[in-house]
NUMI-291571 format. One record per residue (C-alpha): residue number from 1; residue in three letters; x, y, z. Coordinates in nm, 3 decimals, padded with zeros to 5 digits. Example, Ala and Ser with C-alpha at 12.3 -4.5 7.8 and 13.67 -1.06 7.14 Angstrom:
<rs>
{r 1, ALA, {01.230, -00.450, 00.780}}
{r 2, SER, {01.367, -00.106, 00.714}}
</rs>
This chain:
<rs>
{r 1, UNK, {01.941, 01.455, 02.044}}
{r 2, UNK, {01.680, 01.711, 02.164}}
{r 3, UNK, {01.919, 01.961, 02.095}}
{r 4, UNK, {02.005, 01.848, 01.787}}
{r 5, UNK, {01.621, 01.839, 01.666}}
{r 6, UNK, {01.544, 02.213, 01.777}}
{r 7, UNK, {01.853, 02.358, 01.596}}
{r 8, UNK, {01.714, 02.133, 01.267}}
{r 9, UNK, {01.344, 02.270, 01.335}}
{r 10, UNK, {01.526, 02.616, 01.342}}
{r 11, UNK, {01.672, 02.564, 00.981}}
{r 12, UNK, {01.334, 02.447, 00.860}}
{r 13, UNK, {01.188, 02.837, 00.967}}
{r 14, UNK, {01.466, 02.998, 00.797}}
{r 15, UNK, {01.396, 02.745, 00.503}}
{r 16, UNK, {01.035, 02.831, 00.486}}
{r 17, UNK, {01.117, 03.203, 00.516}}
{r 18, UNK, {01.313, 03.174, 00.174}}
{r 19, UNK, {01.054, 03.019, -00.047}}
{r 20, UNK, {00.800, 03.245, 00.107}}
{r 21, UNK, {01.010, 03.527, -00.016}}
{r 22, UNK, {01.151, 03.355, -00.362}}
{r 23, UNK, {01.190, 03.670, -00.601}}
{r 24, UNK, {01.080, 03.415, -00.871}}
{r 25, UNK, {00.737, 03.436, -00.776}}
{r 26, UNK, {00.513, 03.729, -00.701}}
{r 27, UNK, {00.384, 03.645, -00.399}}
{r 28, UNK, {00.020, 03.769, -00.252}}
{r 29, UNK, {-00.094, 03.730, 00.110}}
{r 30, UNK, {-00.319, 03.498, -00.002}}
{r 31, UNK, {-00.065, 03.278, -00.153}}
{r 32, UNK, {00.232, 03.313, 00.099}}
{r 33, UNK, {-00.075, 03.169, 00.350}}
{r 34, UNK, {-00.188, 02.922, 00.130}}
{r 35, UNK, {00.210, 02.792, 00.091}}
{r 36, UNK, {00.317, 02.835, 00.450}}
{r 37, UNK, {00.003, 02.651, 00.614}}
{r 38, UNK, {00.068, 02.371, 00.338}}
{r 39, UNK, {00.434, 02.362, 00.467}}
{r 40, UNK, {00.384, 02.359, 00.820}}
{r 41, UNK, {00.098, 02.080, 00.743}}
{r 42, UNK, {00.284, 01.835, 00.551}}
{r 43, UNK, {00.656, 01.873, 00.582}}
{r 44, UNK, {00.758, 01.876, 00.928}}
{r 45, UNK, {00.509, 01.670, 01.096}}
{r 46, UNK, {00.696, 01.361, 01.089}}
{r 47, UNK, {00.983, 01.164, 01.302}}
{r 48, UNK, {01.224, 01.336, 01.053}}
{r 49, UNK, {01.488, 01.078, 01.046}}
{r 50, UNK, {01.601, 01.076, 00.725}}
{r 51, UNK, {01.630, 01.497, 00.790}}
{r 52, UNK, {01.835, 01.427, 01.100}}
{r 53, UNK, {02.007, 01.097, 00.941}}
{r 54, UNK, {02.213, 01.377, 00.708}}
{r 55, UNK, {02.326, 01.586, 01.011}}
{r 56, UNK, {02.446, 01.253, 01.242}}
{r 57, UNK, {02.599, 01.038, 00.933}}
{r 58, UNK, {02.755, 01.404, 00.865}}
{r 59, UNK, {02.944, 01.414, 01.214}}
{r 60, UNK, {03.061, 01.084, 01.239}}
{r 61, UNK, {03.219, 01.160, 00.852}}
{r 62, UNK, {03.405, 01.423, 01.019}}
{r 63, UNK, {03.517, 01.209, 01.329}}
{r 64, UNK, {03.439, 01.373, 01.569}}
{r 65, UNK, {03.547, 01.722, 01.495}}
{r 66, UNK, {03.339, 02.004, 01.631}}
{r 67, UNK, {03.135, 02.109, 01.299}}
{r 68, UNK, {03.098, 02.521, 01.223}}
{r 69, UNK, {02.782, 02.674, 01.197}}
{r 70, UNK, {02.808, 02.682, 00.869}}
{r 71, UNK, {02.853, 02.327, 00.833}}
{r 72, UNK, {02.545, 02.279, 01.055}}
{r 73, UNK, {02.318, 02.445, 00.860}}
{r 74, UNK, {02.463, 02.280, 00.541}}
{r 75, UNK, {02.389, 01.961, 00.662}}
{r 76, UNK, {02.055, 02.046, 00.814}}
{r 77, UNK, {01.943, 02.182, 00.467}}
{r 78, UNK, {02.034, 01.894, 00.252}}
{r 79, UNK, {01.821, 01.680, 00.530}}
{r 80, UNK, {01.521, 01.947, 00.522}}
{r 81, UNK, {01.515, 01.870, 00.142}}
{r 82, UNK, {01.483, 01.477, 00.188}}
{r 83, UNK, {01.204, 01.578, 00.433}}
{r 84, UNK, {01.005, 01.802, 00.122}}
{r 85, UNK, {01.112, 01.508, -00.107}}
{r 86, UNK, {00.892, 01.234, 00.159}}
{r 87, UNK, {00.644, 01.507, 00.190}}
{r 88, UNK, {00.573, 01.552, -00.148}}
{r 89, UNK, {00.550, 01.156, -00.203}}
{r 90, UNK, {00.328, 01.121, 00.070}}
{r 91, UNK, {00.068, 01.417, -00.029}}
{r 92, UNK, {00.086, 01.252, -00.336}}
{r 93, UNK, {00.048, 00.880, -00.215}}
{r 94, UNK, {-00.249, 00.983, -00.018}}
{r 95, UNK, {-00.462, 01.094, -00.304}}
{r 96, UNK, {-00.338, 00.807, -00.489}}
{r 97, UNK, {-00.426, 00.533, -00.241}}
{r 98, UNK, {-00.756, 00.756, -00.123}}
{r 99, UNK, {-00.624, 00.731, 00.236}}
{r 100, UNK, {-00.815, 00.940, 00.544}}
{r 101, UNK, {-00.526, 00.940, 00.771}}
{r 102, UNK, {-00.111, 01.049, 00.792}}
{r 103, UNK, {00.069, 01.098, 01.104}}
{r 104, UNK, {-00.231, 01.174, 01.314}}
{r 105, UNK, {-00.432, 01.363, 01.140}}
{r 106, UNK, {-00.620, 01.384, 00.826}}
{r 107, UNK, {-00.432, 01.351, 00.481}}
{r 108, UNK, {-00.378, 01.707, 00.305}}
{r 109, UNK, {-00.639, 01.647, 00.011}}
{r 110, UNK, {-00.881, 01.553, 00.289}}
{r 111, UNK, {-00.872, 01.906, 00.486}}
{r 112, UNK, {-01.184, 02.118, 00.392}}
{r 113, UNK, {-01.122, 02.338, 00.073}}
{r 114, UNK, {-00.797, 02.165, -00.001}}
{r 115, UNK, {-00.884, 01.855, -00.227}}
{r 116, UNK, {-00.724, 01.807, -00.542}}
{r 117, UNK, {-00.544, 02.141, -00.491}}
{r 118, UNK, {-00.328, 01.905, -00.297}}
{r 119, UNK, {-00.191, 01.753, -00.620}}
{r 120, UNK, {-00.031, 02.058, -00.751}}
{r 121, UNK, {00.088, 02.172, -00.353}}
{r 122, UNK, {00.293, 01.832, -00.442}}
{r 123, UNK, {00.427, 01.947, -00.760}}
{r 124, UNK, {00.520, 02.279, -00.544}}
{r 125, UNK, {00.684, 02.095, -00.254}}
{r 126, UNK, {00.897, 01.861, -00.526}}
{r 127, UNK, {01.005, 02.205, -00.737}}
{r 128, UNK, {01.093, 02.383, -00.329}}
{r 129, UNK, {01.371, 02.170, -00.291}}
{r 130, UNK, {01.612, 02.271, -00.594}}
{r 131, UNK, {01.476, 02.634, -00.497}}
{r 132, UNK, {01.678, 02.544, -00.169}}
{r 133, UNK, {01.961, 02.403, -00.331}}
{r 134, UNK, {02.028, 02.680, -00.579}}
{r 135, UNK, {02.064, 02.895, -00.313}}
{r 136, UNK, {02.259, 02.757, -00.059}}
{r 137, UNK, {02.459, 02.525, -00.283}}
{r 138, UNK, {02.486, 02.708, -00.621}}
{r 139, UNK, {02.908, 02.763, -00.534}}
{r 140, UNK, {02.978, 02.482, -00.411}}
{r 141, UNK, {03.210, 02.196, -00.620}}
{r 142, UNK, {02.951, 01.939, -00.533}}
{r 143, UNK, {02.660, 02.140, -00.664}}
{r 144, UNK, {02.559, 01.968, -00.977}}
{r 145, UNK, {02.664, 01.618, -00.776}}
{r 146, UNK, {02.342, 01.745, -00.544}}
{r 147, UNK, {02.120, 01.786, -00.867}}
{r 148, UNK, {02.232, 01.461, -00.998}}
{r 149, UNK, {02.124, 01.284, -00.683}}
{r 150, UNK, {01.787, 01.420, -00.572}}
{r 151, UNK, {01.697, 01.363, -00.943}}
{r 152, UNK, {01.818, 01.003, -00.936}}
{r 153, UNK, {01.652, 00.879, -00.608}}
{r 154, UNK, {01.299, 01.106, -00.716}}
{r 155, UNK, {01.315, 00.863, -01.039}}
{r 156, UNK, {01.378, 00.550, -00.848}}
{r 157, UNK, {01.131, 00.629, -00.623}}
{r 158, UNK, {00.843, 00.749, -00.846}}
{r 159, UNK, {00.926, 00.419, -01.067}}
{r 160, UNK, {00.902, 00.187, -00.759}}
{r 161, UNK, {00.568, 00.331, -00.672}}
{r 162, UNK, {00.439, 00.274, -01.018}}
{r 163, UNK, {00.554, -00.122, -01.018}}
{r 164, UNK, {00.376, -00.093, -00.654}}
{r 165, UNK, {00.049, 00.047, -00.814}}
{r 166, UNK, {00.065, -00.191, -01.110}}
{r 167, UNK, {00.094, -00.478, -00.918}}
{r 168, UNK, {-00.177, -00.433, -00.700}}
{r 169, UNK, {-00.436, -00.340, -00.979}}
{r 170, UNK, {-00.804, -00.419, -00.845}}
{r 171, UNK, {-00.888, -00.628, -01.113}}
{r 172, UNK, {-00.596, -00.778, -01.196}}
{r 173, UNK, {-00.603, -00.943, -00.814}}
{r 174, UNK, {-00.298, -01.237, -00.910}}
{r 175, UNK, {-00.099, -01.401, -00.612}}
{r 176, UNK, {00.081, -01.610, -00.888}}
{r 177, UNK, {00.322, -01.240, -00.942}}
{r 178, UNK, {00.422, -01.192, -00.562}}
{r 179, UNK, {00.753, -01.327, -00.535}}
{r 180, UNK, {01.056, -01.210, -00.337}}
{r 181, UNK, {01.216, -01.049, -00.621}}
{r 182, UNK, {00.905, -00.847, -00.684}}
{r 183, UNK, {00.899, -00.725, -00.333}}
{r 184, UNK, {01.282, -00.656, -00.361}}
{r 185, UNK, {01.226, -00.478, -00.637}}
{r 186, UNK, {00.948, -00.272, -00.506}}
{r 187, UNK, {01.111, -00.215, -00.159}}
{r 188, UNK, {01.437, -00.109, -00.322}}
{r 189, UNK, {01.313, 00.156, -00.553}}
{r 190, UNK, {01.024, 00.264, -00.371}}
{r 191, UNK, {01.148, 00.318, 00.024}}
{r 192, UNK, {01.530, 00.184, 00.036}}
{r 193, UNK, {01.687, 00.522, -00.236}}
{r 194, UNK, {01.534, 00.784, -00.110}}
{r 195, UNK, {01.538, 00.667, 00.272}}
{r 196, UNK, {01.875, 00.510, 00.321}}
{r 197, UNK, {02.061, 00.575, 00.056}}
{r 198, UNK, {01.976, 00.977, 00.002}}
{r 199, UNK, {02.092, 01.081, 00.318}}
{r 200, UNK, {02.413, 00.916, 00.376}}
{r 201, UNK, {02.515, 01.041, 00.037}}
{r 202, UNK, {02.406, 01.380, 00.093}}
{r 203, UNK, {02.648, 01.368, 00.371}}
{r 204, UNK, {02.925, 01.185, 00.200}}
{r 205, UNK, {02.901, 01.511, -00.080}}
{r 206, UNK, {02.910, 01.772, 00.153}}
{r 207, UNK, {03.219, 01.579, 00.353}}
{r 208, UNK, {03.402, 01.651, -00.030}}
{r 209, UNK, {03.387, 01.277, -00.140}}
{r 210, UNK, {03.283, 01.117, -00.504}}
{r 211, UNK, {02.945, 00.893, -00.462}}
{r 212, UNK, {03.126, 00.686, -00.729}}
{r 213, UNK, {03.354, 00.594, -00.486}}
{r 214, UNK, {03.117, 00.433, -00.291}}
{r 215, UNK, {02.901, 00.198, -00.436}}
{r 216, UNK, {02.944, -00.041, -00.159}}
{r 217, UNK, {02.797, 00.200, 00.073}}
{r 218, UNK, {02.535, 00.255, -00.185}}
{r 219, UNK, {02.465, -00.147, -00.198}}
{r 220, UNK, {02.502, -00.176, 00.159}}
{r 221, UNK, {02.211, 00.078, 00.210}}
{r 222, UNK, {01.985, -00.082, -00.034}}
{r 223, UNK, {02.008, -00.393, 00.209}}
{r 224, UNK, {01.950, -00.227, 00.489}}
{r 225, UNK, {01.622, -00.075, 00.371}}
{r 226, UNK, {01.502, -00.399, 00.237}}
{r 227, UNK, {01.531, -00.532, 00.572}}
{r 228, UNK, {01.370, -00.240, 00.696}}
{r 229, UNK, {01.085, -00.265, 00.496}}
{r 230, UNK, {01.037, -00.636, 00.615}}
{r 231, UNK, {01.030, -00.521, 00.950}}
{r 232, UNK, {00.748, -00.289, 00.838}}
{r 233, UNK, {00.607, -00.579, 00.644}}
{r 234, UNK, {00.574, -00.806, 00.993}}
{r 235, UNK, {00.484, -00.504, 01.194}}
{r 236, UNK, {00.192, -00.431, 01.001}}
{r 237, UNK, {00.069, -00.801, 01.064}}
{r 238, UNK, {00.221, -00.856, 01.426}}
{r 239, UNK, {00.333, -00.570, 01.571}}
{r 240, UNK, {00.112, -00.393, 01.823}}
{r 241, UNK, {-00.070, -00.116, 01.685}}
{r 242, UNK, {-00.030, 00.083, 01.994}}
{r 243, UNK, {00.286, 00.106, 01.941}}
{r 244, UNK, {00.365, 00.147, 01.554}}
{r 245, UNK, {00.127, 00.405, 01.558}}
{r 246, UNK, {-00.123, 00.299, 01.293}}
{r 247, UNK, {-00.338, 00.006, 01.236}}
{r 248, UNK, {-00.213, -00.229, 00.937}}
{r 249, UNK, {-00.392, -00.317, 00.640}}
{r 250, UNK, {-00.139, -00.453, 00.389}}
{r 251, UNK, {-00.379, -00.808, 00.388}}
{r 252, UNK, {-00.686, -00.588, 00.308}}
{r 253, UNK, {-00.496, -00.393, 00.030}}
{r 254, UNK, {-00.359, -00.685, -00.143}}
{r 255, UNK, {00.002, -00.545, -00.055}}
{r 256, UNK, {00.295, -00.739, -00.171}}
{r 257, UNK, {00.409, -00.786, 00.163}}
{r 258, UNK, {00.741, -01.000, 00.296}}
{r 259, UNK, {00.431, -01.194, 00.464}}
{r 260, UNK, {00.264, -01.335, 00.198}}
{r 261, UNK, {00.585, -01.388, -00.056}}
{r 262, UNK, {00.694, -01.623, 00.223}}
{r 263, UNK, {00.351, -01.758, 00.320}}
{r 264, UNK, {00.340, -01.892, -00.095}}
{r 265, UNK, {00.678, -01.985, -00.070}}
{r 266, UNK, {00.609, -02.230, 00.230}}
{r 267, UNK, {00.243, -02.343, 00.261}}
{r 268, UNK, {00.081, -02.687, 00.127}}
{r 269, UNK, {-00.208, -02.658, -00.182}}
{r 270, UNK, {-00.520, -02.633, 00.089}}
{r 271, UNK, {-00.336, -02.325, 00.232}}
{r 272, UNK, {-00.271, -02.193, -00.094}}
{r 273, UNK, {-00.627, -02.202, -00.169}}
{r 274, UNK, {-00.672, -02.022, 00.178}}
{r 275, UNK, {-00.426, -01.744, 00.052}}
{r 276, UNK, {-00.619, -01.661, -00.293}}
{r 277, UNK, {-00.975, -01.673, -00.143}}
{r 278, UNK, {-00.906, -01.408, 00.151}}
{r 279, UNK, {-00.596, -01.240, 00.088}}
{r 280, UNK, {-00.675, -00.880, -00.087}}
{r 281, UNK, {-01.061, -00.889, 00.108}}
{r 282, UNK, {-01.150, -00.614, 00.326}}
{r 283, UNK, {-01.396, -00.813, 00.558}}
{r 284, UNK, {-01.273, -00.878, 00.928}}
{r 285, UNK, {-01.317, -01.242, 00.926}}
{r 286, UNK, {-01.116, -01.275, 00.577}}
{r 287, UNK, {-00.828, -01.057, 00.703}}
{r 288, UNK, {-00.891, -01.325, 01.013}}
{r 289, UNK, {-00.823, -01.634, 00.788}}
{r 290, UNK, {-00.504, -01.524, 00.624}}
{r 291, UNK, {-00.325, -01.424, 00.985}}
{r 292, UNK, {-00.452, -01.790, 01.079}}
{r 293, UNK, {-00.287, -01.901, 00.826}}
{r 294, UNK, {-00.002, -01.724, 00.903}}
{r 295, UNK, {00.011, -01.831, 01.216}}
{r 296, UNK, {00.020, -02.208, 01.146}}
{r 297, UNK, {00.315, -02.168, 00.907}}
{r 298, UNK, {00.516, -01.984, 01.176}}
{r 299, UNK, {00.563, -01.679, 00.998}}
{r 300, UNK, {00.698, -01.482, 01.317}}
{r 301, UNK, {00.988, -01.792, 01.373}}
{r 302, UNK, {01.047, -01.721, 00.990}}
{r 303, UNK, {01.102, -01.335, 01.010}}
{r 304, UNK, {01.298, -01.383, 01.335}}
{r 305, UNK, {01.544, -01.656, 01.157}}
{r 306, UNK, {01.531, -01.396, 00.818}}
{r 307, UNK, {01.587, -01.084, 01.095}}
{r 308, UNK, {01.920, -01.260, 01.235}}
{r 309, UNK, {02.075, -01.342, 00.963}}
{r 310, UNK, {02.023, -01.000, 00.765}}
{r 311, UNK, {02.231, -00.863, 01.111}}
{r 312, UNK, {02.464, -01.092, 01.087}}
{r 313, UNK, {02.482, -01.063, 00.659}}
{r 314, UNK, {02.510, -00.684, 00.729}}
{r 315, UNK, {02.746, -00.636, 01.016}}
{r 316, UNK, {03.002, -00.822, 00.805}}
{r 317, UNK, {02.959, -00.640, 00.481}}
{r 318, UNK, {03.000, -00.333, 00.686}}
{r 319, UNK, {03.307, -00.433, 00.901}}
{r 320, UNK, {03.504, -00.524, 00.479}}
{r 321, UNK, {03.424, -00.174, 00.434}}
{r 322, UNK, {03.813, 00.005, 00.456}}
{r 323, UNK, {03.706, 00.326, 00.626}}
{r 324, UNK, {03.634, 00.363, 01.005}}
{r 325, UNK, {03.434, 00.660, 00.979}}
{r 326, UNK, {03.214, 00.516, 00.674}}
{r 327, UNK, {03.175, 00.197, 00.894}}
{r 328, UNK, {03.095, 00.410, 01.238}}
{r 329, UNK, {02.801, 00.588, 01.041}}
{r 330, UNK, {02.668, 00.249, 00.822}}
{r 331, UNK, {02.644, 00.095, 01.223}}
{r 332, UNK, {02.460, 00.373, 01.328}}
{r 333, UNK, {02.256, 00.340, 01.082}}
{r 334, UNK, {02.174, -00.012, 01.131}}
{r 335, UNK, {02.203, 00.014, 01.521}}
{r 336, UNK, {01.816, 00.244, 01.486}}
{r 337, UNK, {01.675, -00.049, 01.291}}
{r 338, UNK, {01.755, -00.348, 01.441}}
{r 339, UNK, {01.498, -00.546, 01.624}}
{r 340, UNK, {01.261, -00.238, 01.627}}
{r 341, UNK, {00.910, -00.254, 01.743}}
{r 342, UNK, {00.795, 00.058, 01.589}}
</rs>
């Protein structure tokens, strides 16, 4: 796996390289600095999983045979794209949600002299990848296919994040709304596209085969980031900070979180009133109440109960699936999710 992650952080280099030399663009020192610091800040910073998701799913496609270097790089390009794609979300999330801190270390629009700057470094990082695609895809049969798709899942996503944003309007503060559809709606177009879905057909197009024929990989997917996102949903409430890495606040920012869908679903009219006086308040002893609350309806028995049975829903959708190499990378998949703790 180490190996595997230095040969991808070598592509990214050679990646960066290009765009720093596009002929499109007169480029001055000034700006190739400006570009490459952005780069190196925001795009490969992260755990890069969806990146390295391309090259793995990619290999077990081929079962097992030894890939060229050609096909290697291939691979490792169409996953450095998904990683510009989440980078340009997230320096544009950032600004959007006014956050201080990503991965560490201070959001982009929050280092000195950067600021709003940031919003157009997004619009650069979202118009990089077809820059990369052009020219290392341009001959290929699939070509347009690529287009097609990074267009597609950018739409999905940007129209997830807008029902996300909508529904959790300040003044418009309504608990009546969150239902599980909503959240499934939100989760699907917002994380479960571009995060499971992207990369396995990435490397379904470069292994030569039609995305049409696999909408049950496609719907399989979708699933699996829902449940994903749940996971995220209880971590953010139970997990331990420590080890997720960040400190949740989806109670404080009136999130539509798994959580509190269920917590309406199941508690009695005195917790109910519990629910719409704290939930959405940023005070300590508020955020307090509602994982009290929480608590007393059993939420963590519920998520376990909903976490079993989405394995076992899952593992049998994918063992229908015909093909043994399709199934071998849709259990890889789910075998990095299941029963995380970060």
């Amino acid at each position: 796996m180490a190996d595997l992650k230095s040969t991808f952080l070598k592509v990214y280099s050679v990646l960066k390289q290009e765009l720093l030399e596009d002929p499109a663009f007169e480029w001055t020192p000034d700006s190739r600095q400006w570009v490459e610091r952005m780069l190196d800040y925001n795009v490969p910073g992260g755990k890069l999983n969806r990146g390295l998701s391309v090259i793995d799913s990619y290999k077990l496609l081929k079962e097992g045979q030894e890939l060229t270097e050609e096909e290697i790089f291939l691979a490792s390009a169409l996953g450095w794209c998904i990683e510009w794609l989440q980078a340009y979300f997230l320096v544009l999330d950032d600004i959007m949600d006014s956050s201080h801190t990503r991965r560490g270390q201070p959001c982009w629009f929050r280092v000195p002299k950067v600021g709003l700057i940031a919003a157009n470094d997004g619009i650069l990082l979202r118009n990089h990848i077809p820059r990369i695609l052009k020219k290392h895809f341009r001959g290929k049969a699939y070509y347009v296919d690529l287009l097609d798709l990074f267009n597609e899942v950018e739409f999905q996503t940007a129209s997830g994040q807008m029902i996300d944003l909508i529904t959790t309007l300040e003044e418009e503060k309504d608990l009546s709304k969150y239902t599980l559809s909503l959240h499934r709606r939100i989760v699907q177009y917002k994380t479960a596209y571009y995060s499971f879905y992207l990369p396995v057909a990435c490397a379904l197009l470069i292994a030569g085969e039609n995305l049409d024929n696999h909408i049950v990989v496609k719907d399989i997917l979708v699933q699996m980031g829902i449940y994903f996102q749940v996971q995220d949903d209880y971590l953010d409430c139970f997990g331990d900070p420590e080890t997720i890495g960040k400190i949740g606040t989806d109670i404080e920012d009136f999130k539509c979180s798994w959580l509190v869908v269920k917590a309406l679903e199941l508690c009695n009219e005195e917790q109910r009133k519990v629910l719409y006086e704290h939930y959405g308040k940023a005070d300590p002893a508020s955020v307090a109440k509602v994982k009290v609350l929480y608590n007393e309806l059993k939420l963590q028995g519920v998520f376990t109960e909903y976490e079993n049975e989405s394995y076992k829903k899952l593992v049998t959708s994918i063992e229908a699936h015909p093909s043994k190499p399709v199934q071998a990378v849709l259990k890889s998949f789910l075998a990095k999710i299941y029963k995380r703790q970060k």
